[in-house]
Biotite code that builds the C-alpha atoms (Angstrom):
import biotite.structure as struc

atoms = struc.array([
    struc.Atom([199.275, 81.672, 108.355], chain_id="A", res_id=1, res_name="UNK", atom_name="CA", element="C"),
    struc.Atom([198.165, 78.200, 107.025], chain_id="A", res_id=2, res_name="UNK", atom_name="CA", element="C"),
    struc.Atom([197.962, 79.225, 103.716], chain_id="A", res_id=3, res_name="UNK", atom_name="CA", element="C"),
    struc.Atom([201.662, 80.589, 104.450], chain_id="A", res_id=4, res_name="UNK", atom_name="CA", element="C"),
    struc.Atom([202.954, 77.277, 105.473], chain_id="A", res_id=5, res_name="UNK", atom_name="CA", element="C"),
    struc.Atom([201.652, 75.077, 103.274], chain_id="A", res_id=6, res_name="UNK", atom_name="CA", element="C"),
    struc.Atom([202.963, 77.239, 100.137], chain_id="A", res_id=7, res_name="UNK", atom_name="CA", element="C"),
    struc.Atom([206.268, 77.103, 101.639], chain_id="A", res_id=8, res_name="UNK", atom_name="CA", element="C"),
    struc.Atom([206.193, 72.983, 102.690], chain_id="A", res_id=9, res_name="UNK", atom_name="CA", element="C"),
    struc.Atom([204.448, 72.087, 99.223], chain_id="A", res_id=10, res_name="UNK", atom_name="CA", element="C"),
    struc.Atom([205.677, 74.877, 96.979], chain_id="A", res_id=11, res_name="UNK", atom_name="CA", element="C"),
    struc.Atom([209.028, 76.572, 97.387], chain_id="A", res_id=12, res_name="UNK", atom_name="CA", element="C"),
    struc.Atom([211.145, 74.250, 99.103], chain_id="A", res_id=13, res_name="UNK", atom_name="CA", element="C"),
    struc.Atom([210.530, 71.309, 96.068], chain_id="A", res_id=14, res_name="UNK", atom_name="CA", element="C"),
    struc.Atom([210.989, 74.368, 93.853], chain_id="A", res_id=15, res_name="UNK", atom_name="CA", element="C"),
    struc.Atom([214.491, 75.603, 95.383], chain_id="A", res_id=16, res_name="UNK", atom_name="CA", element="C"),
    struc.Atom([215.720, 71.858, 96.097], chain_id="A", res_id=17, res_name="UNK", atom_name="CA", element="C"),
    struc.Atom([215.075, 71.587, 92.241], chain_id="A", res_id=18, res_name="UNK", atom_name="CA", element="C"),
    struc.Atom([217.272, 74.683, 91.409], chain_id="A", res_id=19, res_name="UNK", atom_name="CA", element="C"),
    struc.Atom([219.949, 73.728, 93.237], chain_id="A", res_id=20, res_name="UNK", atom_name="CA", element="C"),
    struc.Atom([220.326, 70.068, 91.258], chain_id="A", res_id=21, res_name="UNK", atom_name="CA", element="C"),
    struc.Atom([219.481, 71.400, 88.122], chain_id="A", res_id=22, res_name="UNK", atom_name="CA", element="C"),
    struc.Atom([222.700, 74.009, 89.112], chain_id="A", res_id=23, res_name="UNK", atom_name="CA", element="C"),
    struc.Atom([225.162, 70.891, 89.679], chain_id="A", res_id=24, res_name="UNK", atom_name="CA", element="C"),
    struc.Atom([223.940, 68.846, 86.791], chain_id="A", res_id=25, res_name="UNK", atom_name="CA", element="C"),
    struc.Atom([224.523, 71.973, 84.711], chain_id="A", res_id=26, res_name="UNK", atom_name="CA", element="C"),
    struc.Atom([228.095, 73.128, 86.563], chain_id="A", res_id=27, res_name="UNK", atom_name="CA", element="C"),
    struc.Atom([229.102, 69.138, 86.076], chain_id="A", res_id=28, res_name="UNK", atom_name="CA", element="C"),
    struc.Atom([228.090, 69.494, 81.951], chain_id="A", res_id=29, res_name="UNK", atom_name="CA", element="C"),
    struc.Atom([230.083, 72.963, 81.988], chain_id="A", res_id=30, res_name="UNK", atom_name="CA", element="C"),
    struc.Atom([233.359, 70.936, 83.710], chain_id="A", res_id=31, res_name="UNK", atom_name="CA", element="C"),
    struc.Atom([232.734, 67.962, 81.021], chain_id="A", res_id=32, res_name="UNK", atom_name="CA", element="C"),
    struc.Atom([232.437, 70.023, 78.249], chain_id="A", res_id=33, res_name="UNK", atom_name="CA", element="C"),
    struc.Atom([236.220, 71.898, 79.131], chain_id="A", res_id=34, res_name="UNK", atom_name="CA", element="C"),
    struc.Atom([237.691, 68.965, 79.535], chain_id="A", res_id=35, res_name="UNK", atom_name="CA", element="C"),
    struc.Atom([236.828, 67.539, 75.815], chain_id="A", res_id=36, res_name="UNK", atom_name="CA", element="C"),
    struc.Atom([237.352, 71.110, 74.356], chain_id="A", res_id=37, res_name="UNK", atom_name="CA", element="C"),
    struc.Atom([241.279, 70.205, 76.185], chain_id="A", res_id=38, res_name="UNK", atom_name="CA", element="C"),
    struc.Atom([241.339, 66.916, 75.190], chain_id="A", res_id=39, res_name="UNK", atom_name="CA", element="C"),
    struc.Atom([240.271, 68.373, 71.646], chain_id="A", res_id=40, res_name="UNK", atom_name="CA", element="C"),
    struc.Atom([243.384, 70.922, 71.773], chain_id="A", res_id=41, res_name="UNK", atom_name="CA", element="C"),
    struc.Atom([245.358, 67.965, 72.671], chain_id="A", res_id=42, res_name="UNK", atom_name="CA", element="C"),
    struc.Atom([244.549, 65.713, 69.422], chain_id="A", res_id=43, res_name="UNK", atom_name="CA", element="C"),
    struc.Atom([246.091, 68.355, 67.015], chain_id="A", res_id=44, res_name="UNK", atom_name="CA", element="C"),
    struc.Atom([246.615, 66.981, 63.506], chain_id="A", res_id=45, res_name="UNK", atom_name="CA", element="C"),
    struc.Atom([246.550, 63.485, 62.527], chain_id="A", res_id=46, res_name="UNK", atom_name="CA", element="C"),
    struc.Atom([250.023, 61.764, 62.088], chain_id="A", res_id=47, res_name="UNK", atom_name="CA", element="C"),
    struc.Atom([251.132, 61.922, 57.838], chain_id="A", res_id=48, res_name="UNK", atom_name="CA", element="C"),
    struc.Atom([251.600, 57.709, 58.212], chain_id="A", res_id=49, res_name="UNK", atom_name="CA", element="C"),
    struc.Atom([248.939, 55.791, 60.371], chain_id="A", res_id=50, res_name="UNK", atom_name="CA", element="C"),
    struc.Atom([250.363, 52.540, 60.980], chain_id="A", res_id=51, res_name="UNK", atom_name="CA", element="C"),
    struc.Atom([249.854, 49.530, 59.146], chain_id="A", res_id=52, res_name="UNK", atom_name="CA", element="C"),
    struc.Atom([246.814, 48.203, 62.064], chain_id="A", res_id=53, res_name="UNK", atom_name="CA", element="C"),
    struc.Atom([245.021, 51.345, 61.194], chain_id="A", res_id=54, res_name="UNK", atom_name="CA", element="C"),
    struc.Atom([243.940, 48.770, 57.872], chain_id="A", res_id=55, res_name="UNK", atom_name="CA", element="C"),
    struc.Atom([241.912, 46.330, 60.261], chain_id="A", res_id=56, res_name="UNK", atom_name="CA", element="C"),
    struc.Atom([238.236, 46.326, 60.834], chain_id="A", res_id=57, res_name="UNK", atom_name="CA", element="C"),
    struc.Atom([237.198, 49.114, 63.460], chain_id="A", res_id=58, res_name="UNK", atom_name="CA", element="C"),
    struc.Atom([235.020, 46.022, 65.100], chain_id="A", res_id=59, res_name="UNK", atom_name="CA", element="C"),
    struc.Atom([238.614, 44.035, 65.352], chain_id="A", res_id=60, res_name="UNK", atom_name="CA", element="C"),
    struc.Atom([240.469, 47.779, 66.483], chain_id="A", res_id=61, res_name="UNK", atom_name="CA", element="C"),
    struc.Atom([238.078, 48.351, 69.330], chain_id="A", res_id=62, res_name="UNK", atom_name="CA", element="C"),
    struc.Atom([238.271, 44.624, 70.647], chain_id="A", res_id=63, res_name="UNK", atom_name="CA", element="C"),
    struc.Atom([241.660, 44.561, 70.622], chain_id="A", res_id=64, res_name="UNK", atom_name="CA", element="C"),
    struc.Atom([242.288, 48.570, 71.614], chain_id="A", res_id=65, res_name="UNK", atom_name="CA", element="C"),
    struc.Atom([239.936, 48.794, 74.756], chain_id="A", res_id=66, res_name="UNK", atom_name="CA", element="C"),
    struc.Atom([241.133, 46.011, 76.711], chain_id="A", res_id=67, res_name="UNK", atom_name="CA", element="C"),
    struc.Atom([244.654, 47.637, 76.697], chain_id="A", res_id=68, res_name="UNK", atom_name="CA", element="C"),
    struc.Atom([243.566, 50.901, 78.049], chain_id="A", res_id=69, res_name="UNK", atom_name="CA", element="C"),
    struc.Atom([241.481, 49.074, 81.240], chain_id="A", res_id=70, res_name="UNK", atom_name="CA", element="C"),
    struc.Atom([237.956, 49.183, 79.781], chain_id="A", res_id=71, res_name="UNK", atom_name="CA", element="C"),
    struc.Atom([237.220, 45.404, 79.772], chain_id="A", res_id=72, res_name="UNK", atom_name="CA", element="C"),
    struc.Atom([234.196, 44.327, 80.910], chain_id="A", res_id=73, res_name="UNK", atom_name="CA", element="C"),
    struc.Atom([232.736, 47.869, 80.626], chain_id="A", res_id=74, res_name="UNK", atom_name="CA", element="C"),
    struc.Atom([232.030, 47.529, 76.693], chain_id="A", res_id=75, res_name="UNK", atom_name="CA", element="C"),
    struc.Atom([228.584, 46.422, 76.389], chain_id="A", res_id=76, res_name="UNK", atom_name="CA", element="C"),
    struc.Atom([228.254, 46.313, 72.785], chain_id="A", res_id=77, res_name="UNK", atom_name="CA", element="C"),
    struc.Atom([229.479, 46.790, 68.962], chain_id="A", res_id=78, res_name="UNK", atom_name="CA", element="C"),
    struc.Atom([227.363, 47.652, 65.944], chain_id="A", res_id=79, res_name="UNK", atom_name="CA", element="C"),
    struc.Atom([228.884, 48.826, 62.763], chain_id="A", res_id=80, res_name="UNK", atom_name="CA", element="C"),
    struc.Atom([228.057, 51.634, 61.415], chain_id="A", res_id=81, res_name="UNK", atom_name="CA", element="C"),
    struc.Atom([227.838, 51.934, 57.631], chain_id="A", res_id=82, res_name="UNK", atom_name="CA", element="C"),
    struc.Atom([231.153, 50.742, 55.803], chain_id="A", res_id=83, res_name="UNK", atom_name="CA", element="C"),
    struc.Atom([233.754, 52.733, 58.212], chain_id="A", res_id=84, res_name="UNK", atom_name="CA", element="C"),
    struc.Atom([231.684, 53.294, 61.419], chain_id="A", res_id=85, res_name="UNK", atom_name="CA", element="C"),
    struc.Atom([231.064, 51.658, 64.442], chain_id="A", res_id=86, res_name="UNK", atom_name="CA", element="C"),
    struc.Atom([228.685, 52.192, 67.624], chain_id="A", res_id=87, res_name="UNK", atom_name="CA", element="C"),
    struc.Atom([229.772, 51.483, 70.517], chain_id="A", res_id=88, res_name="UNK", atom_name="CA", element="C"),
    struc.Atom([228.081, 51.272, 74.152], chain_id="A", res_id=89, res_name="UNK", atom_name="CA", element="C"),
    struc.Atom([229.992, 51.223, 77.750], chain_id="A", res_id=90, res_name="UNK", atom_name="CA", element="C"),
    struc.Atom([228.810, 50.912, 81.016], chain_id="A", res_id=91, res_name="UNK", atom_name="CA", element="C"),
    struc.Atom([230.072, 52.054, 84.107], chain_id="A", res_id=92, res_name="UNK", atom_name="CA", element="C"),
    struc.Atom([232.961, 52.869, 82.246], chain_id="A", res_id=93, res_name="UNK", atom_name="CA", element="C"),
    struc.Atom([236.118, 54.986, 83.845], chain_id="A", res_id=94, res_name="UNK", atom_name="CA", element="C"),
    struc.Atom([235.829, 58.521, 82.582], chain_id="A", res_id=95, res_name="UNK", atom_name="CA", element="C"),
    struc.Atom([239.411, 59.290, 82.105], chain_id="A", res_id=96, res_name="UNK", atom_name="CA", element="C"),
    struc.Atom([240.320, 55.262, 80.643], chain_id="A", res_id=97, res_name="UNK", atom_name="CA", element="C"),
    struc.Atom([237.317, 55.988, 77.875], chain_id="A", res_id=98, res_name="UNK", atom_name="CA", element="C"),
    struc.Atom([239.214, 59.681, 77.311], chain_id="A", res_id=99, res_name="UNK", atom_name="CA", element="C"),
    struc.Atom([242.373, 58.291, 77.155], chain_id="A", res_id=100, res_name="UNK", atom_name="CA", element="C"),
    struc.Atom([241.578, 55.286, 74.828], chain_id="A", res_id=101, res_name="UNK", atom_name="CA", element="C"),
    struc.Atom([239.748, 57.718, 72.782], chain_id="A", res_id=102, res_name="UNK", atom_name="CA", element="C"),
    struc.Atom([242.506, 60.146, 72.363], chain_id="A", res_id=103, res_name="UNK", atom_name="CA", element="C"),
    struc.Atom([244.894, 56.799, 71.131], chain_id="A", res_id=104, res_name="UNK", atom_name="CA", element="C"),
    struc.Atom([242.476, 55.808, 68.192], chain_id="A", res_id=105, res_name="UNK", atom_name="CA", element="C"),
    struc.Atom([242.592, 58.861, 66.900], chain_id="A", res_id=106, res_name="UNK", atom_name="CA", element="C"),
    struc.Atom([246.548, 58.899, 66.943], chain_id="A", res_id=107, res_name="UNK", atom_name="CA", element="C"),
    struc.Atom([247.520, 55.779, 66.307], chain_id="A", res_id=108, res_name="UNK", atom_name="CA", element="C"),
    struc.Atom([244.707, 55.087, 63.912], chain_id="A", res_id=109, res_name="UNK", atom_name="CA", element="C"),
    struc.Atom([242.678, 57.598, 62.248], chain_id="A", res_id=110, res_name="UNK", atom_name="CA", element="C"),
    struc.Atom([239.935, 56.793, 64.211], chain_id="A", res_id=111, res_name="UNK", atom_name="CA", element="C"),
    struc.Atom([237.439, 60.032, 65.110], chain_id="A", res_id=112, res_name="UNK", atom_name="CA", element="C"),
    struc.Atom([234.201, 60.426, 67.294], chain_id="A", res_id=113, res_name="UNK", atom_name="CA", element="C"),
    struc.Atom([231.326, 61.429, 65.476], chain_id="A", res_id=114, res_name="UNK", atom_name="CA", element="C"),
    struc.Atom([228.693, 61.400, 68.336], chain_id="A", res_id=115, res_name="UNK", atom_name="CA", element="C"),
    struc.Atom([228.861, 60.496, 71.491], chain_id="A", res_id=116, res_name="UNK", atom_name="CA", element="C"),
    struc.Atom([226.389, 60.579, 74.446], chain_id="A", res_id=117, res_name="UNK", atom_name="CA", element="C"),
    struc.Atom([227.211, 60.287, 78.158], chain_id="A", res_id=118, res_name="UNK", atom_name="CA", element="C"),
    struc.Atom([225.288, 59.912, 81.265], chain_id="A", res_id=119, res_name="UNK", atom_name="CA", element="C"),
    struc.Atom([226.897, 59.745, 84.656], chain_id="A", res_id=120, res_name="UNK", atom_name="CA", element="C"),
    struc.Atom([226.764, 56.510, 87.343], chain_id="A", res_id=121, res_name="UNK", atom_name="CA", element="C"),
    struc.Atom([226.254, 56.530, 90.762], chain_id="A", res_id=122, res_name="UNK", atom_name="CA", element="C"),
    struc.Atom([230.371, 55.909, 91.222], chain_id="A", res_id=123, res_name="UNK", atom_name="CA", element="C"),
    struc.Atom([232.310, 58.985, 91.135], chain_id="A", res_id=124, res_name="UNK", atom_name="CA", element="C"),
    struc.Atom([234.551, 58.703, 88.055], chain_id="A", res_id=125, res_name="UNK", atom_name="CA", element="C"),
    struc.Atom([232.400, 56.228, 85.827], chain_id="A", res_id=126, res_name="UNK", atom_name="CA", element="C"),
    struc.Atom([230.191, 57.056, 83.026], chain_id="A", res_id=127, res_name="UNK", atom_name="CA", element="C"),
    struc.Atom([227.960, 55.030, 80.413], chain_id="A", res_id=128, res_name="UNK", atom_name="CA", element="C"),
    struc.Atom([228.817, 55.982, 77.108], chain_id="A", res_id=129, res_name="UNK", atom_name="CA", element="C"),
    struc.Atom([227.415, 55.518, 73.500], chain_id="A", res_id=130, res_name="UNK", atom_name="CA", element="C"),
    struc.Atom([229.874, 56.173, 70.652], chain_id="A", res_id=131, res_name="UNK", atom_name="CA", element="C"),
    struc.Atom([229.923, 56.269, 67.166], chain_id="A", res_id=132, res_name="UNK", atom_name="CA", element="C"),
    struc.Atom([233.648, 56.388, 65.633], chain_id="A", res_id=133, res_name="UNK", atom_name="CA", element="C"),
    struc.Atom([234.387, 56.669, 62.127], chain_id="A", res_id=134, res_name="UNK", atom_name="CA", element="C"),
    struc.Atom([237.777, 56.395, 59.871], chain_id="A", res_id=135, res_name="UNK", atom_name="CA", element="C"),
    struc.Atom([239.016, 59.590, 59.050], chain_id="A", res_id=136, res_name="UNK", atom_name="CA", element="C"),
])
């Protein structure tokens, strides 16, 4: 009966308690991952003219760009990226500001992620991000 309760105490209820966060962390990844498939739909093609800013350096484009869109303070750093690249790194970002800002360099200025790597916070809604964008 010992044997019985210690298995359960030290061996299935870590085990299950495990399951059942590894099930939200996957079930959160499943909801991010339709919701940039959408956002994808949304971009459709790229405009025939880009306007004239689209000429500017991308480390010039994101200063100006991300302030406008209510990420200040969150962007943590810029590195370029090769000639028409840049990394970028946010913290405790808002999700759907990053999204949205995201969604206007590519419109307004040619401006594409190639990778991009997101972890959650502790606040509901706000995400670290690293980014690499790229001229298309």
């Amino acid at each position: 009966m010992v044997a019985l309760i210690i298995a359960w105490g030290f061996i299935w209820t870590p085990l299950r308690g495990g399951a059942t966060e590894l099930d939200g962390a996957v079930a959160e990844k499943q909801q991010l991952l339709a919701t940039l498939q959408r956002l994808e739909a949304l971009g459709g093609p790229m405009p025939a003219s880009v306007n004239a800013a689209a000429t500017q350096s991308l480390v010039l484009l994101v200063d100006q760009t991300h302030r406008a869109h209510g990420l200040t303070g969150s962007l943590s750093r810029t590195q370029p990226d090769g000639t028409d690249g840049i990394r970028v790194t946010f913290q405790a970002a808002s999700f759907d500001s990053l999204v949205n800002w995201l969604v206007a360099l590519q419109r307004s200025y040619g401006v594409v992620v190639e990778s991009a790597n997101f972890s959650g916070s502790r606040q509901a809604g706000f995400v670290s991000a690293t980014l690499v964008l790229r001229r298309s």
